[in-house]
C-alpha positions in Angstrom: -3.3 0.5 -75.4 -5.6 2.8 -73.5 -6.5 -0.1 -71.0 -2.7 -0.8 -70.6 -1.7 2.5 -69.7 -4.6 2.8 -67.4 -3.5 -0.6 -65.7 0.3 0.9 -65.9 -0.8 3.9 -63.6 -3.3 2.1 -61.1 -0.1 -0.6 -60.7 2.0 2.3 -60.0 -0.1 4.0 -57.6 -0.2 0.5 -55.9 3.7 0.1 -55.8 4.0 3.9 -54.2 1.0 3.1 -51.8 2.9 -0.1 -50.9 6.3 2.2 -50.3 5.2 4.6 -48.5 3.8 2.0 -46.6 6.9 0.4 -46.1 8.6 3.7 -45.4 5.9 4.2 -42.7 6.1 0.8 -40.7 10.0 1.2 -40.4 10.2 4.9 -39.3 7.6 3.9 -36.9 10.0 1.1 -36.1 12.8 2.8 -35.9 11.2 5.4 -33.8 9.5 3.4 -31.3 12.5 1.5 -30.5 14.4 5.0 -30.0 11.9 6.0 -28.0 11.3 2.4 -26.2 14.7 1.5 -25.2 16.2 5.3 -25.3 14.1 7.9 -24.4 11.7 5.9 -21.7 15.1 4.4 -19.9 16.4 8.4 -19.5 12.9 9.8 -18.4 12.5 6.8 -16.0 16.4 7.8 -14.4 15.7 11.4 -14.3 12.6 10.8 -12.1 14.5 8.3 -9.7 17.2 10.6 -9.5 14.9 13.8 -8.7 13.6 10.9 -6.0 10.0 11.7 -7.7 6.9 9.7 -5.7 6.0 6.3 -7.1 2.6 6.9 -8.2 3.7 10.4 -9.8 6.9 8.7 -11.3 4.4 5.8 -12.9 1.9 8.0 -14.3 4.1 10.2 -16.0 6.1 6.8 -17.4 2.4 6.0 -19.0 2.1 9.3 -20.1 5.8 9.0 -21.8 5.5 6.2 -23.2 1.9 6.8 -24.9 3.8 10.2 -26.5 6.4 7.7 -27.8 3.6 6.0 -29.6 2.2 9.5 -30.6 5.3 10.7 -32.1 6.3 7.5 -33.8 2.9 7.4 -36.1 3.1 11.0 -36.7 7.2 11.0 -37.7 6.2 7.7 -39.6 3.7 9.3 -41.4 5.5 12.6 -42.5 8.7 10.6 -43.6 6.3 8.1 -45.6 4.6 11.3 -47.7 1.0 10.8 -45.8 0.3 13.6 -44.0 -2.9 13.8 -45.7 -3.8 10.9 -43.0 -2.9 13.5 -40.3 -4.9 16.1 -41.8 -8.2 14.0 -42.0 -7.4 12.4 -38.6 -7.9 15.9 -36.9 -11.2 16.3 -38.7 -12.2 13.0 -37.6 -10.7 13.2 -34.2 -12.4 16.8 -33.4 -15.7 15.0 -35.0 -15.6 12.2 -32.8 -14.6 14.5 -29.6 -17.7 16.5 -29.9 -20.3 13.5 -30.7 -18.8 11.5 -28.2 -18.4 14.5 -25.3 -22.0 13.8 -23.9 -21.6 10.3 -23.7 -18.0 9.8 -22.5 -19.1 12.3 -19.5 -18.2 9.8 -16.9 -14.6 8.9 -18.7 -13.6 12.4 -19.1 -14.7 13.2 -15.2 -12.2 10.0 -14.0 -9.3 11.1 -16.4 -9.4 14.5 -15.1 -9.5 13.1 -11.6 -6.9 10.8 -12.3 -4.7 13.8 -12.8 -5.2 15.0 -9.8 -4.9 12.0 -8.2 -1.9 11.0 -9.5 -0.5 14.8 -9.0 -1.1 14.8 -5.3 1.6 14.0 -3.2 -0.4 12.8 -0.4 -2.1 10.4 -2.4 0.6 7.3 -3.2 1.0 3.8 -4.2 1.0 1.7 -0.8 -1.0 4.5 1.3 -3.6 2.7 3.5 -7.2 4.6 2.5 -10.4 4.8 4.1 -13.5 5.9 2.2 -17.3 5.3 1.8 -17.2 2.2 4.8 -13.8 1.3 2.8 -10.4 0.6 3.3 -7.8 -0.5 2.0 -3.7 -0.4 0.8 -3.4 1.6 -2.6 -2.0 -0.7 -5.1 -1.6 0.8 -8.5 -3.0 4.5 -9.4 -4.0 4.7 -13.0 -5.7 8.0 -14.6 -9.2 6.1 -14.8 -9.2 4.5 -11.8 -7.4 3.3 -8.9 -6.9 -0.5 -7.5 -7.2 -0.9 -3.9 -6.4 -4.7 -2.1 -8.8 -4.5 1.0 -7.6 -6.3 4.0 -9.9 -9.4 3.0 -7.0 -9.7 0.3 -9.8 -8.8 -2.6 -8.8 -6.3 -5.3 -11.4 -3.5 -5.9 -11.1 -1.0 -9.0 -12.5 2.3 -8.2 -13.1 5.1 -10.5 -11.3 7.9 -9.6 -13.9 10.6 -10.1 -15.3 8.5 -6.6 -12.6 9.0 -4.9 -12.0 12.8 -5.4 -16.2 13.2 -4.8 -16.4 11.5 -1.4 -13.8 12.1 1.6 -11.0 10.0 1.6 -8.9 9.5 5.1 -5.5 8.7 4.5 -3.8 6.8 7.7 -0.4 6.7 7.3 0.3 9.9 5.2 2.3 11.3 8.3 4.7 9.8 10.7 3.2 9.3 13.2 -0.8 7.8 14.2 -2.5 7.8 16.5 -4.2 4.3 18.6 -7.3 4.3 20.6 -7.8 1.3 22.5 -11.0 1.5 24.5 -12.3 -0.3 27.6 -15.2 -0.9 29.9 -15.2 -1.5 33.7 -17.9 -1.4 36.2 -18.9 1.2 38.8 -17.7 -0.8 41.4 -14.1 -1.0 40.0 -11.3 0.9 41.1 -11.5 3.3 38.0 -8.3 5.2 39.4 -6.2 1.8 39.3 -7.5 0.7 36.1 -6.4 3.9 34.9 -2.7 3.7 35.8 -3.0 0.0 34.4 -3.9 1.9 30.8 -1.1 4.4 31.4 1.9 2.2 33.0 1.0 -0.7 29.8 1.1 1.6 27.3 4.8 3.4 28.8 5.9 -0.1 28.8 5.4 -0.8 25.2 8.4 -0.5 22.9 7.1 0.9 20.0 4.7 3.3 21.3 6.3 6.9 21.6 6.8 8.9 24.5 5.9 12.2 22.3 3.2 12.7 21.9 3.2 10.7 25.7 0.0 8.2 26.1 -3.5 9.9 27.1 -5.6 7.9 29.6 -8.9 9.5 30.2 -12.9 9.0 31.6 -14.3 8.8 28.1 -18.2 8.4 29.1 -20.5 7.1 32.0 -23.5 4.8 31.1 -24.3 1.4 32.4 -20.5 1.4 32.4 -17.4 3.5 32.6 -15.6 3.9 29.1 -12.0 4.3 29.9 -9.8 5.7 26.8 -6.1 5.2 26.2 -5.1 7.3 23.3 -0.8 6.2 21.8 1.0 7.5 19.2 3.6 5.4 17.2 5.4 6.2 14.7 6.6 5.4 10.9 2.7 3.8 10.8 1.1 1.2 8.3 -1.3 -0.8 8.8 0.2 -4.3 9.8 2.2 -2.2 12.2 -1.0 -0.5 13.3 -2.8 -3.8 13.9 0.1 -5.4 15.4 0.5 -2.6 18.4 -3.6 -2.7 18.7 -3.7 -6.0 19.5 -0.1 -6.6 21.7 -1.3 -3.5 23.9 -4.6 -4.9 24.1 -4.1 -8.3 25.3 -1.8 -7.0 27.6 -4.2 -4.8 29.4 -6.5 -7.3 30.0 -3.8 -9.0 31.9 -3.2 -6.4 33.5 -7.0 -5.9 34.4 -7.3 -9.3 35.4 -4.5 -9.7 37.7 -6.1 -6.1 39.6 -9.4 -7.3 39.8 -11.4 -6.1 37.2 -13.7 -7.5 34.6 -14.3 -5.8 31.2 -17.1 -4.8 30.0 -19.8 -6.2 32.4 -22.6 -4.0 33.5 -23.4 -4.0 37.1 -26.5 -5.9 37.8 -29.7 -4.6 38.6 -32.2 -5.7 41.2 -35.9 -5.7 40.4 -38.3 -6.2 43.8 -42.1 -6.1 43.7 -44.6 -8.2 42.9 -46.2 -8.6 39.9 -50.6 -8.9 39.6 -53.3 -8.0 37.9 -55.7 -5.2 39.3 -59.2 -5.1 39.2 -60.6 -2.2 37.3 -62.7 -1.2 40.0 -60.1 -1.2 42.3 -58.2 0.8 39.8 -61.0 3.7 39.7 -61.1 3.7 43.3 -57.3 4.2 44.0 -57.8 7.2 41.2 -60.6 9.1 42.7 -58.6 8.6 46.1 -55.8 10.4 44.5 -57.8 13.1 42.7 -59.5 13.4 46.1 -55.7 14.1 47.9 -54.8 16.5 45.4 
């Protein structure tokens, strides 16, 4: 009888563990899907309608729906009569935070990074980046890391505690950027036409602004002279960017060619002479004759 009643209460205990197991899995049912196909829907149309930045609006989707997941385990547990689990689970988590602190040093530095990253408002989904000899258009932000397409069209993941260490240039976080297209001409050349050439080809482009207006200058005098042309244009990415690079470009050289005057040619030099050997005694000689003059 003893061994009955003892089999009685362990199949008992069983049953209840198996119902408030039950009770668990649909409350956190119930609550996902509240939270899945409710609450996420509403956050999601509150930040479109406050017109919120894309990588701001995403990361604070992810952070949503994670707390969806959050609150469905813990309202699933409470209903079900296991807070217990709760209680041990902070032990355990608090445990497991400070063995794991040392060696999750490098996680913990790109999370926090990617909240700043994902905060900053100059910092978005589709911005064109340089860094570290890099570059690239921002494709998704995350808050370990960030994946940039480069213009090769390959995919790199960076961590984001790189990103907010090292400098980062973003092109096209204002309207309007700037083009330097820079030539070469010869001594010889009329520098004063070529210059006009710069000027009047950049004032005849259509999508090169007239304020800021376009800067010809003199940049530098070596074997050659470094003519600058510095344009604005506006509302800039980068196929824009390259596009404008490249039209104004090849039209300058046209432009060039038709005055007269070849890029990027050094002038030649003339060497006259002759080249021997000299004796060594002929050498001293010419010496002491020198010494002697001095």
């Amino acid at each position: 009888m003893y061994v009955l009643n003892r089999l009685e209460g362990l199949l008992q205990r069983y049953l209840t563990l198996l119902d408030n197991v039950a009770t668990f899995l649909l409350t956190f049912l119930l609550v996902y899907a509240i939270g899945r196909y409710v609450v996420l829907p509403l956050v999601a149309l509150a930040l479109e309608s406050r017109d919120t930045e894309r990588t701001l609006r995403e990361g604070l989707e992810r952070v949503a729906a994670f707390g969806v997941v959050v609150v469905a385990i813990v309202f699933g547990l409470w209903i079900a009569g296991l807070n217990f689990i709760l209680e041990r689970a902070a032990i355990l988590v608090a445990g497991l935070t400070v063995a794991l602190g040392f060696a999750a040093q490098n996680v913990v530095g790109n999370l926090a990074s990617g909240v700043y990253i994902v905060t900053d408002p100059n910092f978005n989904i589709g911005d064109w980046i340089r860094w570290s000899d890099q570059e690239g258009i921002i494709e998704d932000i995350r808050f370990r890391s960030t994946r940039v397409r480069t213009f090769d069209n390959e995919v790199i993941t960076v961590p984001n505690s790189e990103l907010t260490a090292n400098a980062v240039t973003n092109a096209v976080v204002n309207d309007r950027l700037r083009v330097t297209v820079p030539v070469q001409i010869n001594f010889d050349d009329d520098i004063d036409a070529a210059i006009r050439v710069l000027a009047e080809a950049a004032a005849d482009h259509p999508d090169v602004l007239d304020d800021p207006e376009p800067v010809v200058r003199v940049a530098e005098l070596n074997e050659t002279v470094r003519i600058e042309a510095a344009l604005w244009i506006a509302d800039p990415d980068r196929d824009t960017y390259s596009r404008i690079h490249s039209e104004y470009a090849r039209e300058i050289v046209e432009r060039l060619a038709r005055e007269g005057i070849d890029l990027g040619r050094a002038n030649p030099q003339a060497l006259e002479g002759e080249i021997g050997v000299v004796p060594e005694a002929a050498a001293e000689t010419e010496v002491g004759t020198d010494d002697t003059d001095v």
